[in-house]
Each structure stands twice: as C-alpha cells, then as structure tokens.
C-alpha positions in Angstrom: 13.8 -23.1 8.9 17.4 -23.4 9.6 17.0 -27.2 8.5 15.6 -26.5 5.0 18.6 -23.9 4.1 21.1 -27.3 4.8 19.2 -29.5 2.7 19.5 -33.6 2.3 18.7 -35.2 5.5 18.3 -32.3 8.1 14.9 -31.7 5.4 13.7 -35.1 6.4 14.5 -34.2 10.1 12.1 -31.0 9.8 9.3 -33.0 7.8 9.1 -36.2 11.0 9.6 -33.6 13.7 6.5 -31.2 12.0 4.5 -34.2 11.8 5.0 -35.8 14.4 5.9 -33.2 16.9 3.9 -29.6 16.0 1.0 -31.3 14.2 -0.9 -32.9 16.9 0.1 -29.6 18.8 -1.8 -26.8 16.5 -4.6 -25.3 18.5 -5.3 -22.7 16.2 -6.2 -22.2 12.7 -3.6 -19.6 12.9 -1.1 -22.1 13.9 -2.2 -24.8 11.7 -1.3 -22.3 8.6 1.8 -21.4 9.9 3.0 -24.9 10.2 1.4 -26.0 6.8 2.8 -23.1 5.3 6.5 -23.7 6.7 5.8 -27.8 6.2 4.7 -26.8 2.1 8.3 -25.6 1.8 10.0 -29.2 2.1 8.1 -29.5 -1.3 10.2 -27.3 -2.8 13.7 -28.0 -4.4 14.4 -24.1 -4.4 12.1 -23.0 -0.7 13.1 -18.8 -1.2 11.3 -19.3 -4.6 8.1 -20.6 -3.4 5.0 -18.9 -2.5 5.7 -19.4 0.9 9.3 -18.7 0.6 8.9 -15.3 2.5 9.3 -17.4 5.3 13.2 -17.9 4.9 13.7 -14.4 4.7 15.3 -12.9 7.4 13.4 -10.5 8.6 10.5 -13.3 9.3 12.6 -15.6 11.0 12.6 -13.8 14.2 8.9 -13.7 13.8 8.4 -17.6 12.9 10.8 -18.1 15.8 8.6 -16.5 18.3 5.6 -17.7 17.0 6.6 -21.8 17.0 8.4 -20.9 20.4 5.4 -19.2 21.7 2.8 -22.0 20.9 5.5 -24.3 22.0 5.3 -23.3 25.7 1.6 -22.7 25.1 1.3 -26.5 24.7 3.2 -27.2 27.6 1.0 -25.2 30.3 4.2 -22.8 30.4 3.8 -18.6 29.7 5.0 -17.6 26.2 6.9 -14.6 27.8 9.1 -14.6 30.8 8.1 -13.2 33.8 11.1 -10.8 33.9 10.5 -9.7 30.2 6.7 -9.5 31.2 7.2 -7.2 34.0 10.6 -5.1 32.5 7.6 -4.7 29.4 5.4 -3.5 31.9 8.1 -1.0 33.9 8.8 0.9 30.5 4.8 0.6 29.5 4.1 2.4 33.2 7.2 5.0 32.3 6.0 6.3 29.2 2.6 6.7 30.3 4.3 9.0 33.5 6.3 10.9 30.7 3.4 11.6 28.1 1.4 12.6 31.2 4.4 15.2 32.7 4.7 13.9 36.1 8.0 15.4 37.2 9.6 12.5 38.6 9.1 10.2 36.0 10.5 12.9 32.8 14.5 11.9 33.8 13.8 8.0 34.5 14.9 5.4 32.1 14.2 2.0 32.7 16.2 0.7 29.8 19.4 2.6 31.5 18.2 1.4 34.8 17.9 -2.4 33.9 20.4 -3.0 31.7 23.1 -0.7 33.2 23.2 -2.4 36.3 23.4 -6.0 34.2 26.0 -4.2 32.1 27.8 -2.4 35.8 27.8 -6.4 37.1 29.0 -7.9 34.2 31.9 -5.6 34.0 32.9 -6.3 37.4 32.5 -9.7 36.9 35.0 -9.2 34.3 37.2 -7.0 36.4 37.8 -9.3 38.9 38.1 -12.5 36.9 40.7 -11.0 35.4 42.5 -9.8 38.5 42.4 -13.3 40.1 44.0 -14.8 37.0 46.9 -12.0 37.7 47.3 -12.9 41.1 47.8 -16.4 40.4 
C-alpha cells in the first residue's frame, strides 16, 4: 500500500511483486480477494477514490498489514504469531479469567505491568549505564 501512495515506478514494483510473488501464494478465497482487491487499486489514477480505496485508509493498514504478513509466514511453514506474543496473549487471557472469577491472588496481578515493566526496568538501566561508561571515558 505504501507503494501506491508514491506513485510512478514503486506502482509497477507492487503490480510484479503481487503477481509474481502473492499470487501463486493465495490459499484462500479470503486471500485471493484481499489481494485482487489491493491489486484493483493500481488501476486507479486517484486509489482513496476507488471502491476499494478503504484500503489506504489508515485505520485498515494495520489490518492489511497483518493480514499479507500473516499468510506470508503461513506460506512459509512459519506461525503467523510469535511464540512470545502467543503465550504473553495467553498470560493476560488466563489473568482475566482469575479476576472475573475472584480468586484472591490473581485480583492485584497485572501481566501488562509485569512484562513490560521489567523490559521497560532493563531498558532503562541499559540506558543508565551506557551513559555512565561514556562519562568515565
């Protein structure tokens, strides 16, 4: 999509790599829409104006996104969602079933807070002490 907002050749660049990349790749009729549907927008000298034009907008880009990276990795054998992500998913899924169902110890956890304020703890003193060896130097 990014290709079709800078027009002239990077359009030409999406239209080989959809045809000759994605195409033989759809597995689905699902995914053959959604690549005919962001294909038919080469067609168009104005894409935001077409009938599939919803597709530039940017709240579906993030949608598109995971959808072509998704059947992307699908293709390859690979999983469309990291492990990590699959099982942090899982950790806050598991939470909020403990919270709706009042078990004590699980009413004060967050596994938001938990994950990423440690990342956010070991960045920071990452941080901290690149900063102190560039003093000392």
């Amino acid at each position: 999509m990014e290709l079709l907002r800078q027009g002239g050749d990077a359009v030409e660049a999406a239209l080989a790599y959809g045809r000759s990349e994605l195409g033989p790749c759809t597995q689905t009729s699902s995914d053959e829409e959604l690549l005919a549907d962001a294909l038919s927008l080469l067609a168009y000298d104005e894409p935001a104006t077409s009938p599939c034009g919803q597709l530039l907008l940017e709240s579906q880009r993030r949608a598109l996104a995971e959808q072509l990276n998704g059947a992307l990795l699908r293709i390859q054998g690979r999983l469309e969602q990291p492990m990590l992500e699959r099982a942090y998913r899982q950790a806050c899924a598991v939470m909020q079933e403990l919270q709706h169902g009042g078990h004590a110890r699980a009413v004060g956890l967050d596994v938001r807070a938990m994950v990423f304020g440690q990342l956010e703890a070991a960045s920071a003193a990452s941080h901290a002490n690149a900063v102190s060896s560039t003093m000392t130097e």
